[in-house]
Every structure is written in C-alpha cells, then in structure tokens.
Chimera marker file (.cmm) of the C-alpha trace (Angstrom):
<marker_set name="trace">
<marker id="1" x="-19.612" y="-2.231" z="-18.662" r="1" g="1" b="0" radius="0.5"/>
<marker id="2" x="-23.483" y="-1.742" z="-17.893" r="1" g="1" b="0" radius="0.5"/>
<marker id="3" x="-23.710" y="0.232" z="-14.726" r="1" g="1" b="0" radius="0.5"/>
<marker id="4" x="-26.472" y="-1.547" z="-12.385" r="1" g="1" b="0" radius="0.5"/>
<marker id="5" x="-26.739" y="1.202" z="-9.984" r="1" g="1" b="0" radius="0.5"/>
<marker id="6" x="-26.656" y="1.699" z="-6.246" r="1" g="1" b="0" radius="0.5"/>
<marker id="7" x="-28.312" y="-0.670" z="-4.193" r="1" g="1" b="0" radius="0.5"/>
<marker id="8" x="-28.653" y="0.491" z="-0.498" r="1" g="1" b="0" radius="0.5"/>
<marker id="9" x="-28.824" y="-2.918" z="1.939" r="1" g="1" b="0" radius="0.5"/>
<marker id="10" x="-28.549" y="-2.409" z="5.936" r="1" g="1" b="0" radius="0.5"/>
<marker id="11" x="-29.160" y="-5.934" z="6.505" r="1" g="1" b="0" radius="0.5"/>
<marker id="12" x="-25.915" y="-7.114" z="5.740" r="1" g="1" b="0" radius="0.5"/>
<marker id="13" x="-24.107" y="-8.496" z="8.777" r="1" g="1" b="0" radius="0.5"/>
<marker id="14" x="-21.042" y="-6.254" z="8.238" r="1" g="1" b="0" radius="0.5"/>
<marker id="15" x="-23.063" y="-3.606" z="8.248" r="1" g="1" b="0" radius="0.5"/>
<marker id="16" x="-24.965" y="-4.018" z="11.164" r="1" g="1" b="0" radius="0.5"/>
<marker id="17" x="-21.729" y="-5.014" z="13.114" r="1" g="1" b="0" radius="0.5"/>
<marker id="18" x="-19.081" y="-2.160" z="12.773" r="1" g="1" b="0" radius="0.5"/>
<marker id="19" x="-19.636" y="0.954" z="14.946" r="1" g="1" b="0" radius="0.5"/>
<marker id="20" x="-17.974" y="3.189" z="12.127" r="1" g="1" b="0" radius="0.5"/>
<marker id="21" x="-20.253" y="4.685" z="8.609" r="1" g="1" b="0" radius="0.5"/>
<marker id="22" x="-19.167" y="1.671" z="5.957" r="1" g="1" b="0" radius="0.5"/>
<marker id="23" x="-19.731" y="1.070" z="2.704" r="1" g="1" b="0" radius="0.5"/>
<marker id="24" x="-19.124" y="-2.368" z="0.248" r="1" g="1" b="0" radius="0.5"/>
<marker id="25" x="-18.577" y="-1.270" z="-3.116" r="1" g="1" b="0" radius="0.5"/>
<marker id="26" x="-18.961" y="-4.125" z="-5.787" r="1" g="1" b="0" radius="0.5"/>
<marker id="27" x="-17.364" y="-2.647" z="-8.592" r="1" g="1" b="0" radius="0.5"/>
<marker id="28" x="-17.938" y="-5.230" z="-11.284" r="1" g="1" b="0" radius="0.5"/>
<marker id="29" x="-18.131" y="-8.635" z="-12.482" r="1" g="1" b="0" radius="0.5"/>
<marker id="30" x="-15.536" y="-9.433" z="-14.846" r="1" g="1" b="0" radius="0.5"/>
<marker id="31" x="-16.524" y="-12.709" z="-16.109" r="1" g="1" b="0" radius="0.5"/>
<marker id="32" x="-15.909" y="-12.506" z="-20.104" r="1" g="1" b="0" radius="0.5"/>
<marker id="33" x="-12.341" y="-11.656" z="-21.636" r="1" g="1" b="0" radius="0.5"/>
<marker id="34" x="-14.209" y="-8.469" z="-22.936" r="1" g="1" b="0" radius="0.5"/>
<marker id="35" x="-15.082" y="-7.371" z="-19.426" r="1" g="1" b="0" radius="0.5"/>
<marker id="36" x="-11.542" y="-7.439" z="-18.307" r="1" g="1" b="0" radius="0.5"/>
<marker id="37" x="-10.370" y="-5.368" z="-21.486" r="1" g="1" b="0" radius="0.5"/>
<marker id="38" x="-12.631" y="-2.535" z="-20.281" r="1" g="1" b="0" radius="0.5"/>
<marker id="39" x="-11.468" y="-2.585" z="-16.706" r="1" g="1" b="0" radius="0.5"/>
<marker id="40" x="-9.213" y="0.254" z="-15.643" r="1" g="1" b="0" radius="0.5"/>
<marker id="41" x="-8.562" y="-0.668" z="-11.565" r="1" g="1" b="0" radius="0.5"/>
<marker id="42" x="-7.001" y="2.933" z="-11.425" r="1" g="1" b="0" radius="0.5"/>
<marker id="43" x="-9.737" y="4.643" z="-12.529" r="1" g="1" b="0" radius="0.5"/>
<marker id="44" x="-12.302" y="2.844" z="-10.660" r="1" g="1" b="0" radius="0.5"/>
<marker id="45" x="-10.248" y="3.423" z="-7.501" r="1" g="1" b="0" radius="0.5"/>
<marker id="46" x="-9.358" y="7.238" z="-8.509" r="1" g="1" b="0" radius="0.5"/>
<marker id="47" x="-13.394" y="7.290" z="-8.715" r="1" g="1" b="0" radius="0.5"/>
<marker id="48" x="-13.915" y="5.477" z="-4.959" r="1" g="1" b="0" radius="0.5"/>
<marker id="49" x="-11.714" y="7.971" z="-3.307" r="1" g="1" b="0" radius="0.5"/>
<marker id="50" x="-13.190" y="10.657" z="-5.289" r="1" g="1" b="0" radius="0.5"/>
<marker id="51" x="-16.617" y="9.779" z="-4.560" r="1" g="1" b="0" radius="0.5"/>
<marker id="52" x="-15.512" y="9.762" z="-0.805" r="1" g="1" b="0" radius="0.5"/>
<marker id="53" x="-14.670" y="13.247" z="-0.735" r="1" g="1" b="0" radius="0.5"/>
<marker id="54" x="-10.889" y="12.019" z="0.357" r="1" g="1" b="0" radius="0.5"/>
<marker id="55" x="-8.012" y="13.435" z="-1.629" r="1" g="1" b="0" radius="0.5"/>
<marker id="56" x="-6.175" y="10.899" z="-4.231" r="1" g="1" b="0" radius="0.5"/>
<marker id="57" x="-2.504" y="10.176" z="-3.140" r="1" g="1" b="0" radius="0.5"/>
<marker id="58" x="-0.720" y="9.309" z="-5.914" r="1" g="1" b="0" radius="0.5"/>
<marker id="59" x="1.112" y="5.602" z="-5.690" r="1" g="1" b="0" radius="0.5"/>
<marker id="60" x="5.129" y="6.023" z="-5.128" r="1" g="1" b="0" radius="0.5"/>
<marker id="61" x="6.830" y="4.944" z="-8.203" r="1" g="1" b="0" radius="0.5"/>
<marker id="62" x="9.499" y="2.037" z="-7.850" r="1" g="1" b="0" radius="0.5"/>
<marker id="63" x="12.425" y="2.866" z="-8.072" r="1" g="1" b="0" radius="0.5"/>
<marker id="64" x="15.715" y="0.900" z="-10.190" r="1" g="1" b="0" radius="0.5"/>
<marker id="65" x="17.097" y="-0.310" z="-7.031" r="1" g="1" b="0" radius="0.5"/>
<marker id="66" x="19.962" y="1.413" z="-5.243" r="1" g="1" b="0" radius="0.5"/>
<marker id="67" x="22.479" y="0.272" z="-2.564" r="1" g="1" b="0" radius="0.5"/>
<marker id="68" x="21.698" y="1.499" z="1.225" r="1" g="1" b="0" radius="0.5"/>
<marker id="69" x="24.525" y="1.076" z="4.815" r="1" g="1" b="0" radius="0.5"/>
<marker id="70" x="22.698" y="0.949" z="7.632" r="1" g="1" b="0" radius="0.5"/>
<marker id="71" x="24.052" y="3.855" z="10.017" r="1" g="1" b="0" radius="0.5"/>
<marker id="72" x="21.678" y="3.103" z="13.395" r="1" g="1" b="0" radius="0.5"/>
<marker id="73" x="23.032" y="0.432" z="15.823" r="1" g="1" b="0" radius="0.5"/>
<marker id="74" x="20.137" y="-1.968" z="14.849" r="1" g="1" b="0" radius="0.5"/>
<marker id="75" x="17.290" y="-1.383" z="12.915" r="1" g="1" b="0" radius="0.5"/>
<marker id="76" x="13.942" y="-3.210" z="12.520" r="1" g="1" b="0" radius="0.5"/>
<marker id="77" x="12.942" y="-4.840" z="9.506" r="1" g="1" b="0" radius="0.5"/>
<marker id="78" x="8.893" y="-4.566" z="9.131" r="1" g="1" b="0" radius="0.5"/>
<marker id="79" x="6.344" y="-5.988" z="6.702" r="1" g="1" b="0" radius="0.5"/>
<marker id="80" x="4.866" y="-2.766" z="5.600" r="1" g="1" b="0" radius="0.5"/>
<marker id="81" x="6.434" y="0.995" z="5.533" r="1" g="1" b="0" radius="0.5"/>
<marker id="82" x="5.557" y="2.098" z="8.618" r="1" g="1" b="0" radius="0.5"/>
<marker id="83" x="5.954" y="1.597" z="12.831" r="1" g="1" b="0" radius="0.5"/>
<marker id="84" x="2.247" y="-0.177" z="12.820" r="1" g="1" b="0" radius="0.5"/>
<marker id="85" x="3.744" y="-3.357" z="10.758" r="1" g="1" b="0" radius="0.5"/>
<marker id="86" x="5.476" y="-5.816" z="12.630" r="1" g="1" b="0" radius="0.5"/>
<marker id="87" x="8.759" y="-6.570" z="12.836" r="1" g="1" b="0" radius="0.5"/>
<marker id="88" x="9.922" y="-9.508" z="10.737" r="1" g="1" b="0" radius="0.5"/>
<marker id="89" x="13.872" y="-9.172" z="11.270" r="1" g="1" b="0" radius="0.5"/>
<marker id="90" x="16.706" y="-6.964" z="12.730" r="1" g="1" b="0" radius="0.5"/>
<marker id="91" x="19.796" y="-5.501" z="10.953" r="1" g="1" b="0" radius="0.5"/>
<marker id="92" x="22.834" y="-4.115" z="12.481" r="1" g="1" b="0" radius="0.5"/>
<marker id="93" x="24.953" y="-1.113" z="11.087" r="1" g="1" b="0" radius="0.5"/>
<marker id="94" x="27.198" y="-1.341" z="8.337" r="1" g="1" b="0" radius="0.5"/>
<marker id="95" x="25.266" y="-4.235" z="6.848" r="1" g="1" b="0" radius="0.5"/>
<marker id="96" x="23.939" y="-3.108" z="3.154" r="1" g="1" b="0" radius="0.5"/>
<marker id="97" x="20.760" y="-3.737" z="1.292" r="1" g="1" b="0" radius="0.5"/>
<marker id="98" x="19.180" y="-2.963" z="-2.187" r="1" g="1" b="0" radius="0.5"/>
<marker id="99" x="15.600" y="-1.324" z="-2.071" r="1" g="1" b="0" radius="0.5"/>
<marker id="100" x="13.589" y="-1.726" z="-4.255" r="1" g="1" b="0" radius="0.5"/>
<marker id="101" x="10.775" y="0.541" z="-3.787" r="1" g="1" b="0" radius="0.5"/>
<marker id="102" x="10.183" y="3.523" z="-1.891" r="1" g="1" b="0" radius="0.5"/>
<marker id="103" x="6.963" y="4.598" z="0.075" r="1" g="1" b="0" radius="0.5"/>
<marker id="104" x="6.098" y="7.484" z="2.619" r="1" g="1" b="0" radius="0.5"/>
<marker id="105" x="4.245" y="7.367" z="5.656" r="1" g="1" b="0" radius="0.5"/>
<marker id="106" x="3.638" y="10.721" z="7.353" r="1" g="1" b="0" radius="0.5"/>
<marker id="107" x="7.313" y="12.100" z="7.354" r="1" g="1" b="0" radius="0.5"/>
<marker id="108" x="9.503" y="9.080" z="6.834" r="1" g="1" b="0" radius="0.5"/>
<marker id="109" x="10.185" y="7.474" z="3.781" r="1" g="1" b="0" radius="0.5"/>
<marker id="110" x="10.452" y="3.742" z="3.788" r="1" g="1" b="0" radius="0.5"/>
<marker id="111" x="12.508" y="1.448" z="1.583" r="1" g="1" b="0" radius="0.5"/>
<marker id="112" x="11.484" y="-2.264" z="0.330" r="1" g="1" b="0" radius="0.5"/>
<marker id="113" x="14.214" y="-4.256" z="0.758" r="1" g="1" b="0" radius="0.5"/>
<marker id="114" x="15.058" y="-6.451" z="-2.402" r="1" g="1" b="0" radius="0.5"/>
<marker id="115" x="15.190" y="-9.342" z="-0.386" r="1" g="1" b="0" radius="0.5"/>
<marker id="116" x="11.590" y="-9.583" z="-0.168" r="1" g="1" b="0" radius="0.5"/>
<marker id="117" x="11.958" y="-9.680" z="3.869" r="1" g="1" b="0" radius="0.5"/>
<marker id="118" x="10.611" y="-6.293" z="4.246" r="1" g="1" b="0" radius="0.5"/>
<marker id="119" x="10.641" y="-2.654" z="5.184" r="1" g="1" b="0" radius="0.5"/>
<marker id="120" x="13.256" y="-0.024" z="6.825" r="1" g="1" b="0" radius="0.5"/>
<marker id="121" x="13.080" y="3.161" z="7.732" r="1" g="1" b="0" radius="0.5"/>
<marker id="122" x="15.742" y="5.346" z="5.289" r="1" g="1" b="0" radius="0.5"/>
<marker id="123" x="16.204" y="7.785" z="7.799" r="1" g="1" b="0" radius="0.5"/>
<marker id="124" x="18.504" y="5.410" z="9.379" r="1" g="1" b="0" radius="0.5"/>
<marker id="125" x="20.514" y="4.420" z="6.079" r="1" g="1" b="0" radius="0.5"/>
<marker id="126" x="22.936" y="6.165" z="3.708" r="1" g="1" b="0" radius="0.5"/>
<marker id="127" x="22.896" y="5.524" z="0.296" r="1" g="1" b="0" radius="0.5"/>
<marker id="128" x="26.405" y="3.333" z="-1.045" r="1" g="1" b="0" radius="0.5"/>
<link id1="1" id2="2" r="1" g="1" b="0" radius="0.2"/>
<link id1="2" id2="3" r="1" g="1" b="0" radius="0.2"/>
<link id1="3" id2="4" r="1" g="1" b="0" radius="0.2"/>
<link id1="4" id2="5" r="1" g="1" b="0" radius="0.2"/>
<link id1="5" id2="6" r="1" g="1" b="0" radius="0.2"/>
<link id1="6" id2="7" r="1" g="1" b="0" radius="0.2"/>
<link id1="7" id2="8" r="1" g="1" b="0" radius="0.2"/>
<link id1="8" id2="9" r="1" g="1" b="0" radius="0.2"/>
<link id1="9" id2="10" r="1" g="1" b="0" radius="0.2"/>
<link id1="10" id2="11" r="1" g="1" b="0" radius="0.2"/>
<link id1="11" id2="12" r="1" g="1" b="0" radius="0.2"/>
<link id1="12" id2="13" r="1" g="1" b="0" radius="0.2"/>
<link id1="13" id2="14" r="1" g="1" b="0" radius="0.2"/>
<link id1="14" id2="15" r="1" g="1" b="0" radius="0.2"/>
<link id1="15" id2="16" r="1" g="1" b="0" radius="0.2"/>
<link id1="16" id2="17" r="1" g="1" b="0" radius="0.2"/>
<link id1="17" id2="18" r="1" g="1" b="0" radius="0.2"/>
<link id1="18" id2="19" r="1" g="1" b="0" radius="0.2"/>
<link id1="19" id2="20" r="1" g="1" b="0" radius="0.2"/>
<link id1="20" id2="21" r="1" g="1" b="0" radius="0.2"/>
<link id1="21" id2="22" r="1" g="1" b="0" radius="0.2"/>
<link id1="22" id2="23" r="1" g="1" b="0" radius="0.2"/>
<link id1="23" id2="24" r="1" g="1" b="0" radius="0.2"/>
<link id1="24" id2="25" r="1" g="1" b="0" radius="0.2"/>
<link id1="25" id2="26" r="1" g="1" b="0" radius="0.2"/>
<link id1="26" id2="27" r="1" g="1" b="0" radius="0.2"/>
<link id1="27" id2="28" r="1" g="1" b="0" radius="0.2"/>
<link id1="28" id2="29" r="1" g="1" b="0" radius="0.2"/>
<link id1="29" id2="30" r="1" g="1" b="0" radius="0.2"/>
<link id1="30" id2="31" r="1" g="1" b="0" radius="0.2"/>
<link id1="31" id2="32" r="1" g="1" b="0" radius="0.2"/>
<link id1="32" id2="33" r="1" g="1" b="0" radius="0.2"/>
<link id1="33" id2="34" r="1" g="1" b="0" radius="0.2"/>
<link id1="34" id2="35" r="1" g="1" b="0" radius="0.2"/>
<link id1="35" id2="36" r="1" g="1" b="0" radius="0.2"/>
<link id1="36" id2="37" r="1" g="1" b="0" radius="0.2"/>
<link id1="37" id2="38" r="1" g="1" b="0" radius="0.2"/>
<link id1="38" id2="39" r="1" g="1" b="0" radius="0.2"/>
<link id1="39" id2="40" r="1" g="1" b="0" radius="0.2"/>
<link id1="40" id2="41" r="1" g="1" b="0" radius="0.2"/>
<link id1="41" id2="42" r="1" g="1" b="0" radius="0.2"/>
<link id1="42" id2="43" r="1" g="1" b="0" radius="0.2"/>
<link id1="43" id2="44" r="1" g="1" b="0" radius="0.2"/>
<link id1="44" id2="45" r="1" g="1" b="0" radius="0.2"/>
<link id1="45" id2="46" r="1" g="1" b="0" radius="0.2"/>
<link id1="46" id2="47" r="1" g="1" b="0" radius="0.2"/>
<link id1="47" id2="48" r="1" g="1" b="0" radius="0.2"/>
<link id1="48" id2="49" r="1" g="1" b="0" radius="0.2"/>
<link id1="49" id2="50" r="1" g="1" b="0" radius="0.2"/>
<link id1="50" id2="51" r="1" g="1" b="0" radius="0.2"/>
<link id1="51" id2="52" r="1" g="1" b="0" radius="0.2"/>
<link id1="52" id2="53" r="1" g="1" b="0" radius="0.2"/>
<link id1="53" id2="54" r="1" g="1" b="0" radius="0.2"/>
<link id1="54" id2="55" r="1" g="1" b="0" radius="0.2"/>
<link id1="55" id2="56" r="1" g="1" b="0" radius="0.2"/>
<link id1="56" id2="57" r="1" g="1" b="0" radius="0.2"/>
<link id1="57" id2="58" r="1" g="1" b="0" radius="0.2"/>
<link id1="58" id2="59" r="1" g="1" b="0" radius="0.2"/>
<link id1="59" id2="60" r="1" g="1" b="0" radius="0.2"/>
<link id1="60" id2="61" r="1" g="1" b="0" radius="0.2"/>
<link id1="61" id2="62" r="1" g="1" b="0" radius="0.2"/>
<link id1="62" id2="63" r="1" g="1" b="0" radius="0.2"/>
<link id1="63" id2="64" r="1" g="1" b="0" radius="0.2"/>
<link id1="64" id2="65" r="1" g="1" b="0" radius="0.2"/>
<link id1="65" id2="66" r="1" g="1" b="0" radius="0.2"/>
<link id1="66" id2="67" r="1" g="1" b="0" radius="0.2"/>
<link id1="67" id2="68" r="1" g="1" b="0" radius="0.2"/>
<link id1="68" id2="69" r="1" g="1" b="0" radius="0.2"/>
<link id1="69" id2="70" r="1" g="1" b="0" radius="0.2"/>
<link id1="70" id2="71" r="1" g="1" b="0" radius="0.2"/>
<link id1="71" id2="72" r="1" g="1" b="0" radius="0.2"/>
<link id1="72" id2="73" r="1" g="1" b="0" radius="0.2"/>
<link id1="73" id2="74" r="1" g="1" b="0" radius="0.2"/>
<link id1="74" id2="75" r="1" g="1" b="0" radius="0.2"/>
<link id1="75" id2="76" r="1" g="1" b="0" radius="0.2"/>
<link id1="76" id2="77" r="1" g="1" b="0" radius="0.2"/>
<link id1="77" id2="78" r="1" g="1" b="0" radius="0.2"/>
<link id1="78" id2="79" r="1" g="1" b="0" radius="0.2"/>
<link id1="79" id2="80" r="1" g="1" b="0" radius="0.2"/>
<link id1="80" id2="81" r="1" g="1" b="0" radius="0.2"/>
<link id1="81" id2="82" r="1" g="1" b="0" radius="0.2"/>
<link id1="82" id2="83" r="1" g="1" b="0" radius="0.2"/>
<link id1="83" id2="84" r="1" g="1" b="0" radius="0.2"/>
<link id1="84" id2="85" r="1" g="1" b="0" radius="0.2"/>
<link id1="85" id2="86" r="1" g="1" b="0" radius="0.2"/>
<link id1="86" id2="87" r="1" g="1" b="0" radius="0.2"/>
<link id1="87" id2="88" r="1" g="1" b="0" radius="0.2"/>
<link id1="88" id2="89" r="1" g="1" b="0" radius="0.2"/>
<link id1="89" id2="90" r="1" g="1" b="0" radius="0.2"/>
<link id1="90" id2="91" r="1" g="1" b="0" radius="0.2"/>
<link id1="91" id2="92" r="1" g="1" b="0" radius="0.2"/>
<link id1="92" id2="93" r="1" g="1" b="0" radius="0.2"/>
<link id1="93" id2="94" r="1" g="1" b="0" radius="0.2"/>
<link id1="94" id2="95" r="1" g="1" b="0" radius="0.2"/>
<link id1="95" id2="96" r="1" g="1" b="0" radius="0.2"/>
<link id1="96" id2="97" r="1" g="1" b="0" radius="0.2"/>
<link id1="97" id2="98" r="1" g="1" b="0" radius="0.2"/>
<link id1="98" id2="99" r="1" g="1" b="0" radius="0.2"/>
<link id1="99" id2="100" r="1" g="1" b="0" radius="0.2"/>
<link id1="100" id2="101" r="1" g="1" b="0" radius="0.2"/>
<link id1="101" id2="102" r="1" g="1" b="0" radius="0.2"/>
<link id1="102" id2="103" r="1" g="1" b="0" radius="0.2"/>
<link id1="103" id2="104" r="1" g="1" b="0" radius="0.2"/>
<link id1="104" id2="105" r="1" g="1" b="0" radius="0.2"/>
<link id1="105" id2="106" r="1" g="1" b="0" radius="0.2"/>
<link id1="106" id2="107" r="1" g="1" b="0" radius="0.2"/>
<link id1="107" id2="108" r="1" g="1" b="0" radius="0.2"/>
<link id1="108" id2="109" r="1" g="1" b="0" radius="0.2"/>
<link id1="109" id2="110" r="1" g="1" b="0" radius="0.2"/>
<link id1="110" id2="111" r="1" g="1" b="0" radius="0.2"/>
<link id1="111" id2="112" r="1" g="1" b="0" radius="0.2"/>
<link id1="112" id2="113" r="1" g="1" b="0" radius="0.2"/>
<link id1="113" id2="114" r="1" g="1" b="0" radius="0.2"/>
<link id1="114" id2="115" r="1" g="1" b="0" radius="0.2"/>
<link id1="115" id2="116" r="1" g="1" b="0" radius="0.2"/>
<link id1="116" id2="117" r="1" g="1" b="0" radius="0.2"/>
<link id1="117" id2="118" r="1" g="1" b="0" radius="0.2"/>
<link id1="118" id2="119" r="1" g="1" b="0" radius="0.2"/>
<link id1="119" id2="120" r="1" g="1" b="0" radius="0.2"/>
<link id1="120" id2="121" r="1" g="1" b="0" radius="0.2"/>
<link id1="121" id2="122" r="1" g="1" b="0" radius="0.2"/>
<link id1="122" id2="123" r="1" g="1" b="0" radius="0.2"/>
<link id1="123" id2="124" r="1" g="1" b="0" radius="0.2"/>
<link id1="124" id2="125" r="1" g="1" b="0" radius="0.2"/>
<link id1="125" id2="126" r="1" g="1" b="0" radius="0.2"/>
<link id1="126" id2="127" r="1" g="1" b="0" radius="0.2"/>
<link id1="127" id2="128" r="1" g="1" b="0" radius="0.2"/>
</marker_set>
C-alpha cells in the first residue's frame, strides 16, 4: 500500500475544538480486495502506539471459558472491565457464570461473562 505521507491540517474543527495535543490518523483506504490482503490492523496499531512514544500492551488472550460462584453479597455487572463502565445488572452470591474472556485494568482482573451481559470483577468470584 502506497504511503501518501503526512499531511499536517489545523483547520479541522476537531482540532481546533479539544483543549488536549490530538492527532487523526487515516491509516488507509482499503477499497480493492488486494488492499485488504495487505492490511495487518495489528501492525498498523503496534506502529500508532509506537510512533506515540507509549508502550504496547499486549491484548489478553480469551480464554476456553471456565465456571465462576460469586462470593460478595452482590456484585455489579458492567459493560466494560473496569469501575468507569456502567452498570448493566446485579448478581447475588452463590449464583455462577461462565467467562469468557479475561482483561486487566490496573490491579483487578475482569471476567466477560458468557452471557454477553457484561463484566465482573474476579476478585469477588471463585472459580467452580
């Protein structure tokens, strides 16, 4: 895929709008089946982060699926791995769920729950 360079714009209105440094990056257009073969997303992100100067966190791999008990009183169900997300559901203790995927966000590891309705926090669960 050609490379067409960097083209610096200020008068773009997100640009002119945001009181932080930003930056669009356009990283191609894919419009041929012969584009898309050559397209690697994880490179071209590994080479955005890179370019940054910001470290590359690798992505959590998911996991088979494994059988938690919730051990907390209740615990929120969210709809990302993490306290910012919002909750979408409570469970109580004893219930059990599958997860489906695991992902960590500063200390606390997160599981997806197979259900699709969510996140929990795994430091309130024991695995079945």
């Amino acid at each position: 895929i050609r490379n067409r360079g960097v083209k610096e714009r200020s008068n773009l209105y997100i640009l002119r709008h945001t009181s932080k440094p930003t930056i669009i990056v356009e990283c191609s257009f894919v419009d041929s089946r012969n584009d898309a073969d050559k397209w690697d997303v994880e490179a071209v992100a590994r080479a955005i982060v890179s370019a940054c100067g910001l470290a590359v966190v690798p992505t959590p791999a998911p996991v088979d699926g494994y059988l938690v008990r919730i051990t907390a009183g209740a615990l929120n169900v969210r709809s990302g791995p993490g306290t910012k997300y919002g909750v979408t559901a409570s469970v109580c203790r004893g219930e059990a769920f599958t997860i489906v995927e695991e992902a960590m966000n500063g200390s606390t590891r997160w599981g997806k729950l197979k259900s699709g309705a969510g996140w929990i926090s795994l430091a309130y669960t024991e695995k079945v």
